[in-house]
PyMOL Python script that loads the backbone (N, CA, C, O; Angstrom):
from pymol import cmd

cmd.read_pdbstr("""\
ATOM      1  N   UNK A   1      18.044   7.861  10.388  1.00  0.00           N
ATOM      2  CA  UNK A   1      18.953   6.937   9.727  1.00  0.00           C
ATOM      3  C   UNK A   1      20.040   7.726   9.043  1.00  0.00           C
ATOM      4  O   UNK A   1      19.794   8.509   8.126  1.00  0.00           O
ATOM      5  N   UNK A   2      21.420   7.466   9.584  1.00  0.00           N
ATOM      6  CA  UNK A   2      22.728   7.516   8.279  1.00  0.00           C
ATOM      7  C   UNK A   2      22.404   7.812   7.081  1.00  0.00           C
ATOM      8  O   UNK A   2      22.766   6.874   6.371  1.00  0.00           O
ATOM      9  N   UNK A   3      21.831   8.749   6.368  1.00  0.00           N
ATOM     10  CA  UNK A   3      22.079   8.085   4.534  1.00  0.00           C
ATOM     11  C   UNK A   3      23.644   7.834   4.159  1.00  0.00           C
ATOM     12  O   UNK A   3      23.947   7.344   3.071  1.00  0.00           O
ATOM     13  N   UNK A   4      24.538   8.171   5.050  1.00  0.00           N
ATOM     14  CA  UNK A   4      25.622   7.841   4.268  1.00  0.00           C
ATOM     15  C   UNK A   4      26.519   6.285   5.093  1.00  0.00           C
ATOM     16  O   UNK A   4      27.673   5.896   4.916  1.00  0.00           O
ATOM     17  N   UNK A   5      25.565   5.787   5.869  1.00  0.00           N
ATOM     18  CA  UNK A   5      26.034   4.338   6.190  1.00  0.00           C
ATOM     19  C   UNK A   5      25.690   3.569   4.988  1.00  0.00           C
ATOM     20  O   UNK A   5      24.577   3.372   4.500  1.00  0.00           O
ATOM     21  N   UNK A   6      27.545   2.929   4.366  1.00  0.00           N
ATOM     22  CA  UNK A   6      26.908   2.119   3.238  1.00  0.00           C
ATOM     23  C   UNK A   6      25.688   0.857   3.153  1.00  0.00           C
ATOM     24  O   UNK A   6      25.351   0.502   4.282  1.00  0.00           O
ATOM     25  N   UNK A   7      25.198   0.354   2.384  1.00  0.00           N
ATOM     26  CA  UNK A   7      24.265  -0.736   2.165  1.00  0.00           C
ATOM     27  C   UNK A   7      24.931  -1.784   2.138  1.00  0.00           C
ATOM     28  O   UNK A   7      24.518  -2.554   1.271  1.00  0.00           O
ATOM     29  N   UNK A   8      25.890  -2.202   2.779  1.00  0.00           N
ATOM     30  CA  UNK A   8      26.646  -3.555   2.661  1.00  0.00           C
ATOM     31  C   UNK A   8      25.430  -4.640   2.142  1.00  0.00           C
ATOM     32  O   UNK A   8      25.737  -5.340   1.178  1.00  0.00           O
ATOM     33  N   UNK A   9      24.326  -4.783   2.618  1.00  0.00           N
ATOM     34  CA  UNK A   9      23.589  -5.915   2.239  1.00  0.00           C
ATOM     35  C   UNK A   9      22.261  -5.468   1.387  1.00  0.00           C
ATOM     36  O   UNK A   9      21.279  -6.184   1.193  1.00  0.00           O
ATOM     37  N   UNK A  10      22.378  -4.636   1.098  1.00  0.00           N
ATOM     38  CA  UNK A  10      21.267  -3.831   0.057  1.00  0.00           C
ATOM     39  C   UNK A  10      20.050  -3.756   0.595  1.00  0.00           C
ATOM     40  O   UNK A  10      19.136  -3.261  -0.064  1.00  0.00           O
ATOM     41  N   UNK A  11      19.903  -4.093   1.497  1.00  0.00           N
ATOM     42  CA  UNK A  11      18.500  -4.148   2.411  1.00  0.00           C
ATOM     43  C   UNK A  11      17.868  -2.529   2.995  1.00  0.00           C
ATOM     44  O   UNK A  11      17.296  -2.384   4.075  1.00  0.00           O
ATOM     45  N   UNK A  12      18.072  -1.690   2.238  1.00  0.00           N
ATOM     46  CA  UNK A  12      18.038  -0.307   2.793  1.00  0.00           C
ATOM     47  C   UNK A  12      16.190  -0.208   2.518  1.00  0.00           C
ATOM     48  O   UNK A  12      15.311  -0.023   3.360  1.00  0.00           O
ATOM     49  N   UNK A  13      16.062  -0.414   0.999  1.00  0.00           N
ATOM     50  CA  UNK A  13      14.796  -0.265   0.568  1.00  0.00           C
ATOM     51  C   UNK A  13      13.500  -1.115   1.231  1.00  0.00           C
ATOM     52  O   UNK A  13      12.343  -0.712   1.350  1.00  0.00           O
ATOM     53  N   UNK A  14      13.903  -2.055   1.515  1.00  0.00           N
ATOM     54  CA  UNK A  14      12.776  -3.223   1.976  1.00  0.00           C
ATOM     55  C   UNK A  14      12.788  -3.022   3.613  1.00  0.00           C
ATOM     56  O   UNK A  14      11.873  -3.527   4.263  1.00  0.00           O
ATOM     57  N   UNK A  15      14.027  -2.140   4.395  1.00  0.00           N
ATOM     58  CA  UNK A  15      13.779  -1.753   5.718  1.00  0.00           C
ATOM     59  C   UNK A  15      13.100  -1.107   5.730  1.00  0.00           C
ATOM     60  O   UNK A  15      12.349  -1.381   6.666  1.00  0.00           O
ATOM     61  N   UNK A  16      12.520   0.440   4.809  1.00  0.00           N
ATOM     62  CA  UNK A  16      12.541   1.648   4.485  1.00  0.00           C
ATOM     63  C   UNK A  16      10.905   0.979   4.021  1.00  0.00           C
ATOM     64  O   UNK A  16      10.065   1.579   4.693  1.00  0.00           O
ATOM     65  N   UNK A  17      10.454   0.276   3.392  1.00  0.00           N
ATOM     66  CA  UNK A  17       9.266  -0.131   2.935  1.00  0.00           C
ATOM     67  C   UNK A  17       8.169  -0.524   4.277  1.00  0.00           C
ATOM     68  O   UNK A  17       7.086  -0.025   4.583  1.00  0.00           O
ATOM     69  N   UNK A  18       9.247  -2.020   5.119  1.00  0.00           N
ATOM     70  CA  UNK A  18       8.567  -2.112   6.256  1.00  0.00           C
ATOM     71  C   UNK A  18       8.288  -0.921   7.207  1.00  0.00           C
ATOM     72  O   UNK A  18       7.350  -0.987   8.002  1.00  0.00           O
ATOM     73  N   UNK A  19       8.973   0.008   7.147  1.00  0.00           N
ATOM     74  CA  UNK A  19       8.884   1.037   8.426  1.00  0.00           C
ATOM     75  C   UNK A  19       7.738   1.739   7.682  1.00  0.00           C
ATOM     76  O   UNK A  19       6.722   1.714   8.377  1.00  0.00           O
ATOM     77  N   UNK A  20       7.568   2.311   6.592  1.00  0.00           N
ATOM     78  CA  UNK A  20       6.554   2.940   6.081  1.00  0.00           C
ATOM     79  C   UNK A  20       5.036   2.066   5.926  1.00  0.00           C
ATOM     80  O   UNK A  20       4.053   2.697   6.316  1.00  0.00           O
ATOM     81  N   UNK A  21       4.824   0.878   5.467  1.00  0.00           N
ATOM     82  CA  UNK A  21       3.947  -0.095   5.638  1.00  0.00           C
ATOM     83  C   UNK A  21       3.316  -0.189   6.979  1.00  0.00           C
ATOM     84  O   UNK A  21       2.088  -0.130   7.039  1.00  0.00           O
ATOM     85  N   UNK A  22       3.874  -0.301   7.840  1.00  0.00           N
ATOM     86  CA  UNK A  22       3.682  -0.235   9.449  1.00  0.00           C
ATOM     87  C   UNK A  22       3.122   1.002   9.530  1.00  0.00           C
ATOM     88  O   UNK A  22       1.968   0.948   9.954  1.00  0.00           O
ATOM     89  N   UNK A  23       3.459   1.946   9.314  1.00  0.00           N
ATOM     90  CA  UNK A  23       3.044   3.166   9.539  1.00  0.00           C
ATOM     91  C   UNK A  23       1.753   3.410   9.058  1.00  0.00           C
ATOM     92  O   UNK A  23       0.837   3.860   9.746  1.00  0.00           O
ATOM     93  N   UNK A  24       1.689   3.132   7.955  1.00  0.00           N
ATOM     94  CA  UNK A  24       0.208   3.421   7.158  1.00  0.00           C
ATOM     95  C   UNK A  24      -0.859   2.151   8.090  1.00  0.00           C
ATOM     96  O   UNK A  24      -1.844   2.443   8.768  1.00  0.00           O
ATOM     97  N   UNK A  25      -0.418   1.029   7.909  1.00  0.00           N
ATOM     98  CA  UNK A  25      -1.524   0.039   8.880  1.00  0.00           C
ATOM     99  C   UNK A  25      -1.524   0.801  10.396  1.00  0.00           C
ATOM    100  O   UNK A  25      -2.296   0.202  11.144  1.00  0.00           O
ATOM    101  N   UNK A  26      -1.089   1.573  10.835  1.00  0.00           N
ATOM    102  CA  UNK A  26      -1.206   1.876  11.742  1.00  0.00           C
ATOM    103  C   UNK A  26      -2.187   2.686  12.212  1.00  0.00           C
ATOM    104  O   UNK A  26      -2.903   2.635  13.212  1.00  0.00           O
ATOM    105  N   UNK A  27      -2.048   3.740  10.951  1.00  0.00           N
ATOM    106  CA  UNK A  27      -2.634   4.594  10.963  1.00  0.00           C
ATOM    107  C   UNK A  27      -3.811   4.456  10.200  1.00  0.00           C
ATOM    108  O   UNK A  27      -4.664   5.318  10.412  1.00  0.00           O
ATOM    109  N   UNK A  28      -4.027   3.742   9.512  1.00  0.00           N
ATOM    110  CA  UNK A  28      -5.480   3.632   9.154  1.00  0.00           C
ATOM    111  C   UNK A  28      -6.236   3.093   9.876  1.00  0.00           C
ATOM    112  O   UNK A  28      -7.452   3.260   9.967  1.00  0.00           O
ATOM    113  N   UNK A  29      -5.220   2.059  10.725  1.00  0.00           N
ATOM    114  CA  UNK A  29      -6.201   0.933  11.885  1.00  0.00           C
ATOM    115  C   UNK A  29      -6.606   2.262  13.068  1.00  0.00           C
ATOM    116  O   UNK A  29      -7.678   1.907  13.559  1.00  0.00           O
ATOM    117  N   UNK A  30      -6.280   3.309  13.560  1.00  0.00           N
ATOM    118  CA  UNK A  30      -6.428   4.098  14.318  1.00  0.00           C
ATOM    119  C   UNK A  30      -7.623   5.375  13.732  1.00  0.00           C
ATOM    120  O   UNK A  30      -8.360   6.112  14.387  1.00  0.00           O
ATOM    121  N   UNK A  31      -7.476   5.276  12.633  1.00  0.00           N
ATOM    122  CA  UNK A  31      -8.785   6.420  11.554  1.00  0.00           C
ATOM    123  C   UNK A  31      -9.948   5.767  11.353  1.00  0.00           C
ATOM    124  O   UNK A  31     -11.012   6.290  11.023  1.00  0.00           O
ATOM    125  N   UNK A  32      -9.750   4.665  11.547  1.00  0.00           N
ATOM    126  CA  UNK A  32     -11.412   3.627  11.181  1.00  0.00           C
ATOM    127  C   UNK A  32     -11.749   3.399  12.114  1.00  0.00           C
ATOM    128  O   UNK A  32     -12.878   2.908  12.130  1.00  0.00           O
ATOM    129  N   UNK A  33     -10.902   3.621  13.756  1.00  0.00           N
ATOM    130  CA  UNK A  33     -11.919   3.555  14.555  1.00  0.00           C
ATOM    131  C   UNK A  33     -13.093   4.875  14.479  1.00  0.00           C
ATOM    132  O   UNK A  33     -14.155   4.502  14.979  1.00  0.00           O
ATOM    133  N   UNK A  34     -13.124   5.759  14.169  1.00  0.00           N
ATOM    134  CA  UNK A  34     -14.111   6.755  14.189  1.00  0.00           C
ATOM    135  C   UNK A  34     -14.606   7.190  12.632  1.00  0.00           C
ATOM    136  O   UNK A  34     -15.372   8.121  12.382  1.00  0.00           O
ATOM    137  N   UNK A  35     -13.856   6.113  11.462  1.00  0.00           N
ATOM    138  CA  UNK A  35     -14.818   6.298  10.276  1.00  0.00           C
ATOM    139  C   UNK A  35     -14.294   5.012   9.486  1.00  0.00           C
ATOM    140  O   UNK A  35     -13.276   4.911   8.801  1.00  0.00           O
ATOM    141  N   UNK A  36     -15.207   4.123   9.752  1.00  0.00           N
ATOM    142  CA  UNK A  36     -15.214   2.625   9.441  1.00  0.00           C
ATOM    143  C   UNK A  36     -15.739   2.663   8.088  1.00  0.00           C
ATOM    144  O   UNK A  36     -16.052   1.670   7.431  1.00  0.00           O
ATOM    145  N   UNK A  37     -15.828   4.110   7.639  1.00  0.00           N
ATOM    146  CA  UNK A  37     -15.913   3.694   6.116  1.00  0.00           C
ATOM    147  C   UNK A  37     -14.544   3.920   5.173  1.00  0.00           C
ATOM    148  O   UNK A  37     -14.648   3.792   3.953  1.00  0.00           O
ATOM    149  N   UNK A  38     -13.272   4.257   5.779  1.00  0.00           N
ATOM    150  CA  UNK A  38     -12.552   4.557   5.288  1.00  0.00           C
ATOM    151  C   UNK A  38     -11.399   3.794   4.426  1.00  0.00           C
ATOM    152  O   UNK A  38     -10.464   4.243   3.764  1.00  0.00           O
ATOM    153  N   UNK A  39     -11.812   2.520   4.683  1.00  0.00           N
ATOM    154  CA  UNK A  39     -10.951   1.049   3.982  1.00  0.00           C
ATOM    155  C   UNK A  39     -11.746   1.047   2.854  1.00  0.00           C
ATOM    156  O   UNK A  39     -11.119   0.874   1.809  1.00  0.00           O
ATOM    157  N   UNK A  40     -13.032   1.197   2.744  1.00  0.00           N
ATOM    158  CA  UNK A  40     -13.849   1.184   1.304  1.00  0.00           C
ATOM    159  C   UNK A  40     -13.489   2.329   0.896  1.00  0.00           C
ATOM    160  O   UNK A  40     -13.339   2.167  -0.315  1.00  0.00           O
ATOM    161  N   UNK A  41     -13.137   3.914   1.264  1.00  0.00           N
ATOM    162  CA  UNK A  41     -13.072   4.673   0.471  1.00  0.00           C
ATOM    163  C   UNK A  41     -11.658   4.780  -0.665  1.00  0.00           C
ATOM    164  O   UNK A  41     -11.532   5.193  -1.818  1.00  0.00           O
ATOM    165  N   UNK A  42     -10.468   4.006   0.633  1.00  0.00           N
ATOM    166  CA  UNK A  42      -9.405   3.675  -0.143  1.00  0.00           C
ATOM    167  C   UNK A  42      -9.506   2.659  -1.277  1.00  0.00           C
ATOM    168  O   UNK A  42      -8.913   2.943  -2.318  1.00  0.00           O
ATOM    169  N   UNK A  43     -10.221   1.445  -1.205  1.00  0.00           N
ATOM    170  CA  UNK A  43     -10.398   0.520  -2.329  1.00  0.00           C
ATOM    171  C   UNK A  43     -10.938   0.643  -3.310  1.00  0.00           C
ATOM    172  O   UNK A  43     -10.782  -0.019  -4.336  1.00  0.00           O
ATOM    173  N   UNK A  44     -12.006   1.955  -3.014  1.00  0.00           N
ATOM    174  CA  UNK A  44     -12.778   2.912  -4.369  1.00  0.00           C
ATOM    175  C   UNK A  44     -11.956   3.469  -5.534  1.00  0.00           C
ATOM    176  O   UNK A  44     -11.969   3.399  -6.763  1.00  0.00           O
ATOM    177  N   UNK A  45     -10.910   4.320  -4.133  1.00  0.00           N
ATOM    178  CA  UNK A  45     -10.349   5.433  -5.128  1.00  0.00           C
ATOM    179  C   UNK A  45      -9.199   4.462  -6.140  1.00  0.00           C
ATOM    180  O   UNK A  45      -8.933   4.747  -7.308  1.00  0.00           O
ATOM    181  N   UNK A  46      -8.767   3.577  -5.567  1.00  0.00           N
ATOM    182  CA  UNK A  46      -7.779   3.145  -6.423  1.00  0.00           C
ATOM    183  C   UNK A  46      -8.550   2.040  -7.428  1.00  0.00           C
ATOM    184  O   UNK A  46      -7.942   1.456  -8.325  1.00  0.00           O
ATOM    185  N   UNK A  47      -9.722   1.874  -7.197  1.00  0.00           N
ATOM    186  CA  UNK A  47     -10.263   1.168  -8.312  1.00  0.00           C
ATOM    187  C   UNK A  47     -10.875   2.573  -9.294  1.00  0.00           C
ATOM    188  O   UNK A  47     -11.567   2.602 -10.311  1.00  0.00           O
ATOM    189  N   UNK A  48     -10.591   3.071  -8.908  1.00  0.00           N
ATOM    190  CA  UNK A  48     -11.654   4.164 -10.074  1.00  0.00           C
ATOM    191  C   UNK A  48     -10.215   4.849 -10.691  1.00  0.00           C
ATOM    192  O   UNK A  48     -10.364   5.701 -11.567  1.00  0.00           O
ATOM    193  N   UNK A  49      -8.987   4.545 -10.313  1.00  0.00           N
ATOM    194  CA  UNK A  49      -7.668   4.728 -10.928  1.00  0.00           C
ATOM    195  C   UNK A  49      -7.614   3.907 -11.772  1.00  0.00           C
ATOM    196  O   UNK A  49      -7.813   4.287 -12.926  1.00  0.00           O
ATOM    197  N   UNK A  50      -7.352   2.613 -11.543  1.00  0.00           N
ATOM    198  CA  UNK A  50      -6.940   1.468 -12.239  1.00  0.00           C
ATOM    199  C   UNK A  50      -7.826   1.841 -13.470  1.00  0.00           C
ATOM    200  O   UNK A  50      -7.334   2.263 -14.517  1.00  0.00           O
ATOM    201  N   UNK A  51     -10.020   1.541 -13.152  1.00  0.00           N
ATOM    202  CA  UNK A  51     -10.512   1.709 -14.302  1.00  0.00           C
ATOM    203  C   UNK A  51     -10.652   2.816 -14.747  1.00  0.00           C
ATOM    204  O   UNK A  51     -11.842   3.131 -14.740  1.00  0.00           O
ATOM    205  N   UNK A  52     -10.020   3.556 -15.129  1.00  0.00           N
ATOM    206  CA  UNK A  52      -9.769   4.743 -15.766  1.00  0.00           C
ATOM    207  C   UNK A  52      -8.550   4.518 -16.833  1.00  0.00           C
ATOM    208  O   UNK A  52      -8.383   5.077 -17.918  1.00  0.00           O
ATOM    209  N   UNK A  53      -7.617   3.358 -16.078  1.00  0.00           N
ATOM    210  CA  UNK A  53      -6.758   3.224 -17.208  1.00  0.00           C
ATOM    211  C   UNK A  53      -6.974   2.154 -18.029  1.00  0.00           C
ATOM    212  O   UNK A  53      -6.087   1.862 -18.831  1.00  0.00           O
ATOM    213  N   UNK A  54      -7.892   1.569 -17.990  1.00  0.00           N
ATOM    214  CA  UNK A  54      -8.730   0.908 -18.780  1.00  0.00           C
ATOM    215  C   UNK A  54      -7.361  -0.521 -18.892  1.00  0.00           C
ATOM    216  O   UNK A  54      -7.197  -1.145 -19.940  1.00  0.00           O
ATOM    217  N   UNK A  55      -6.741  -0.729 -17.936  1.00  0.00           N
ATOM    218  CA  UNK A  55      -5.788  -1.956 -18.399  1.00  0.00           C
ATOM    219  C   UNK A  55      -5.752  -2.926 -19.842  1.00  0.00           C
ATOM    220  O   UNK A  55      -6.824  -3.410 -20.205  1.00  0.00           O
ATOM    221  N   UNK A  56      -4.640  -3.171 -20.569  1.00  0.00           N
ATOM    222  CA  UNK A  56      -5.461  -3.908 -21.950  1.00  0.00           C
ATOM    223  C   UNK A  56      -3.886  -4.561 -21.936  1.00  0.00           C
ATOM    224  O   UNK A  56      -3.721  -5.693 -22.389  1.00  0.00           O
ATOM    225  N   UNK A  57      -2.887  -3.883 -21.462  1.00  0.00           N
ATOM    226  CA  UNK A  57      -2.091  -4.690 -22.361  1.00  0.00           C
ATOM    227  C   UNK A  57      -1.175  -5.745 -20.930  1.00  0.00           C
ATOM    228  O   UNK A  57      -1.552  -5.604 -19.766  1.00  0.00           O
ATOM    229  N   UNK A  58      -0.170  -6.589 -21.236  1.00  0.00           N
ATOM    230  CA  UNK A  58       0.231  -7.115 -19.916  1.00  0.00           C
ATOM    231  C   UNK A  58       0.683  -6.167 -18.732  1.00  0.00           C
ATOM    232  O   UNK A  58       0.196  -6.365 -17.619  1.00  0.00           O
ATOM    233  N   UNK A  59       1.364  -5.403 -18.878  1.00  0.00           N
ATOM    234  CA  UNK A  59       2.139  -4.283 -18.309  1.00  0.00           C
ATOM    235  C   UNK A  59       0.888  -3.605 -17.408  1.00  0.00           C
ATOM    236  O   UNK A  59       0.859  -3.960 -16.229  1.00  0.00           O
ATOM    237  N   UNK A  60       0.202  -2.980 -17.705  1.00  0.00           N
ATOM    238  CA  UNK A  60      -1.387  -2.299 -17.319  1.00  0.00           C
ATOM    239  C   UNK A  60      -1.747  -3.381 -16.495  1.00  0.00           C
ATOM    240  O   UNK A  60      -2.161  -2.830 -15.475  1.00  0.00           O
ATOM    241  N   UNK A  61      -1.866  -5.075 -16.278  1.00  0.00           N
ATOM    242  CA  UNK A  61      -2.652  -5.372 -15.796  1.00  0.00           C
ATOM    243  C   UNK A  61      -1.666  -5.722 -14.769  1.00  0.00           C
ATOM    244  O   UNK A  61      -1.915  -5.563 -13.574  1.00  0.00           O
ATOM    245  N   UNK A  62      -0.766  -6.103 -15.115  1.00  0.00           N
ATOM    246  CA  UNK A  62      -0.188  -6.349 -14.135  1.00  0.00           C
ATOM    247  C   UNK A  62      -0.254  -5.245 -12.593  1.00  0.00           C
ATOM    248  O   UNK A  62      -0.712  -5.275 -11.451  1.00  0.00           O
ATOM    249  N   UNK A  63       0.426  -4.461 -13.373  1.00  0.00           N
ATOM    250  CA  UNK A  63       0.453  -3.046 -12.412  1.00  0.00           C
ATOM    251  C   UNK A  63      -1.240  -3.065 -11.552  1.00  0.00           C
ATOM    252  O   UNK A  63      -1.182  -3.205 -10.331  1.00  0.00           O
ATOM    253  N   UNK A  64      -2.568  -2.937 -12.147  1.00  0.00           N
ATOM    254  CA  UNK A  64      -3.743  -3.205 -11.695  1.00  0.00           C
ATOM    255  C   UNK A  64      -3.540  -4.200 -10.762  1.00  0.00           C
ATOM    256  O   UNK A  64      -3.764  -3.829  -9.610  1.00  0.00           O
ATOM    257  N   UNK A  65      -3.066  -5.742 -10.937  1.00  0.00           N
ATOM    258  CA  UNK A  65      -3.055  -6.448  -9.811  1.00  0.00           C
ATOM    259  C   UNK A  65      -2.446  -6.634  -8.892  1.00  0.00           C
ATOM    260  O   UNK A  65      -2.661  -7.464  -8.008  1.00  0.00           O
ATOM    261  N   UNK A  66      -1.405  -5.707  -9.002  1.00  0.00           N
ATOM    262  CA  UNK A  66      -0.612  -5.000  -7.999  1.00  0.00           C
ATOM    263  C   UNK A  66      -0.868  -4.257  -7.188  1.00  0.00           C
ATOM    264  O   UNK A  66      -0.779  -4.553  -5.997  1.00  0.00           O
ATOM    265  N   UNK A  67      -1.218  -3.200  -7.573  1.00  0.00           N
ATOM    266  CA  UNK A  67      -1.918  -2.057  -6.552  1.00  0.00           C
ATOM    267  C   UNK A  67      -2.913  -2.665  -6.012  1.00  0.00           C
ATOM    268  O   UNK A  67      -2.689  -2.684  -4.801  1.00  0.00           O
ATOM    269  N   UNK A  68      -3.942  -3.199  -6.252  1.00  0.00           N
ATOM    270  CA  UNK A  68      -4.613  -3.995  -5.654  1.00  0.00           C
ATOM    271  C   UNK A  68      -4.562  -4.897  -4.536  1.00  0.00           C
ATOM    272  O   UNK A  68      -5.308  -5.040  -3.567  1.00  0.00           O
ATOM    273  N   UNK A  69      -3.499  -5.477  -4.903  1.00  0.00           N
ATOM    274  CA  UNK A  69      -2.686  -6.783  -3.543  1.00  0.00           C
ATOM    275  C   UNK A  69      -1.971  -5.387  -2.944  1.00  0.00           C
ATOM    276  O   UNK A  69      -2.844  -4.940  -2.200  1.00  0.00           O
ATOM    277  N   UNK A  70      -1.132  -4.718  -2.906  1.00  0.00           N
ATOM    278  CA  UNK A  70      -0.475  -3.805  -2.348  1.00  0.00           C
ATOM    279  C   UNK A  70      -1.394  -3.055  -0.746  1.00  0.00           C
ATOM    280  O   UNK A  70      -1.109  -3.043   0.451  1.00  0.00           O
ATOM    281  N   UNK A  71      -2.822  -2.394  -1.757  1.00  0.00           N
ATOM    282  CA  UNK A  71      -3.455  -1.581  -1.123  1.00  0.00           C
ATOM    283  C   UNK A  71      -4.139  -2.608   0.141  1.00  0.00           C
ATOM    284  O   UNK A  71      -4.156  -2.335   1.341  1.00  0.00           O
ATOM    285  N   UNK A  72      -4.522  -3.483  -0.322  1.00  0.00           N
ATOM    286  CA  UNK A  72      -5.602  -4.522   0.358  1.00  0.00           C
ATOM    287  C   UNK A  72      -4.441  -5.024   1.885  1.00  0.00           C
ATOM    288  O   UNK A  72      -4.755  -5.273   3.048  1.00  0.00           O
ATOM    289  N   UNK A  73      -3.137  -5.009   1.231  1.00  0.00           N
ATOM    290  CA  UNK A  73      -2.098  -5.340   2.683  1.00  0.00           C
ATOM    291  C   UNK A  73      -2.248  -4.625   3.290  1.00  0.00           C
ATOM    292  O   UNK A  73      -2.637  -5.040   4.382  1.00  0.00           O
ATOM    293  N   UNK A  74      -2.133  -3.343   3.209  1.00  0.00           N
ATOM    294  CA  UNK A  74      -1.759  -1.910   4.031  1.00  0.00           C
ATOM    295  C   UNK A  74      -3.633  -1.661   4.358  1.00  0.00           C
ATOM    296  O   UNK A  74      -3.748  -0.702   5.121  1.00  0.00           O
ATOM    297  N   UNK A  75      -4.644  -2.098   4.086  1.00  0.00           N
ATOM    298  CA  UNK A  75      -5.667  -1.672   4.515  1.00  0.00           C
ATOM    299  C   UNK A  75      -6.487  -2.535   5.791  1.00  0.00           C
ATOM    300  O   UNK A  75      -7.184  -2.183   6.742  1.00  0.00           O
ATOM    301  N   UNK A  76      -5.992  -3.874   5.250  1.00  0.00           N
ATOM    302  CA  UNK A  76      -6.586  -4.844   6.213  1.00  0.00           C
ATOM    303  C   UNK A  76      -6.020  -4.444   7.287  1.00  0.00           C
ATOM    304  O   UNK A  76      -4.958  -3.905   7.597  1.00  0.00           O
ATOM    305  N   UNK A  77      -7.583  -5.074   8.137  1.00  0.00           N
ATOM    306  CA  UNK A  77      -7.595  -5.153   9.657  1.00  0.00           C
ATOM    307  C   UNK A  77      -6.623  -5.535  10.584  1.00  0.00           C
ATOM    308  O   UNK A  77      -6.542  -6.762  10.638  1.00  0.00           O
ATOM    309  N   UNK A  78      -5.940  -5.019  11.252  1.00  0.00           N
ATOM    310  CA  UNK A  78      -4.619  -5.997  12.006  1.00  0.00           C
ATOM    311  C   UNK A  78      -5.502  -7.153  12.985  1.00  0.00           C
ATOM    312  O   UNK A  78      -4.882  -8.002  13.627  1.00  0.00           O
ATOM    313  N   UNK A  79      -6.314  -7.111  12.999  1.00  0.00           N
ATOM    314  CA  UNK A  79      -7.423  -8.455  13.616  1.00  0.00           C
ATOM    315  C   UNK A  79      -6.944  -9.786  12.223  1.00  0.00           C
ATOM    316  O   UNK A  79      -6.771 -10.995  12.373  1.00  0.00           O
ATOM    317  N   UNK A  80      -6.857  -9.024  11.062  1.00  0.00           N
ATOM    318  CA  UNK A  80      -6.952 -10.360  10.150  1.00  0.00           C
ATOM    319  C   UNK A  80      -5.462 -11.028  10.042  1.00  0.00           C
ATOM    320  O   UNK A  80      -5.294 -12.060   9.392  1.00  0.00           O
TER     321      UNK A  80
END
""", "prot")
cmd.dss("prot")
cmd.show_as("cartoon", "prot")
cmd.util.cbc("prot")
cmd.orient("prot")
């Protein structure tokens, strides 16, 4: 990609998101065929992030239910 083709429609980041999103479902859907434990190991580690930061105030939880919905997109099955 251009970095110096302007953003006439500001859509640079959310192209740049889908192409990377794709990539990761891709590639995880291709790593779990030979270690089908690896969608739980991702949902571990970022839960043992989150509770570590012990969420308390709005900001904290929010962010927690974020990463959460975030990770769970990029992990699910392309069957689902």
């Amino acid at each position: 990609m251009d970095d110096k083709k302007p953003d006439r429609f500001d859509v640079n980041e959310g192209a740049r998101k889908l192409a990377v999103d794709a990539a990761i479902r891709a590639l995880v859907d291709h790593a779990s065929a030979t270690d089908p434990d690896l969608r739980h190991r991702i949902l571990a580690t970022v839960e043992t992030y989150i509770t570590a930061l012990e969420p308390q105030s709005e900001l904290e939880v929010d962010f927690a239910e974020r990463a959460r919905a975030h990770v769970e997109s990029l992990i699910r099955p392309a069957s689902s």
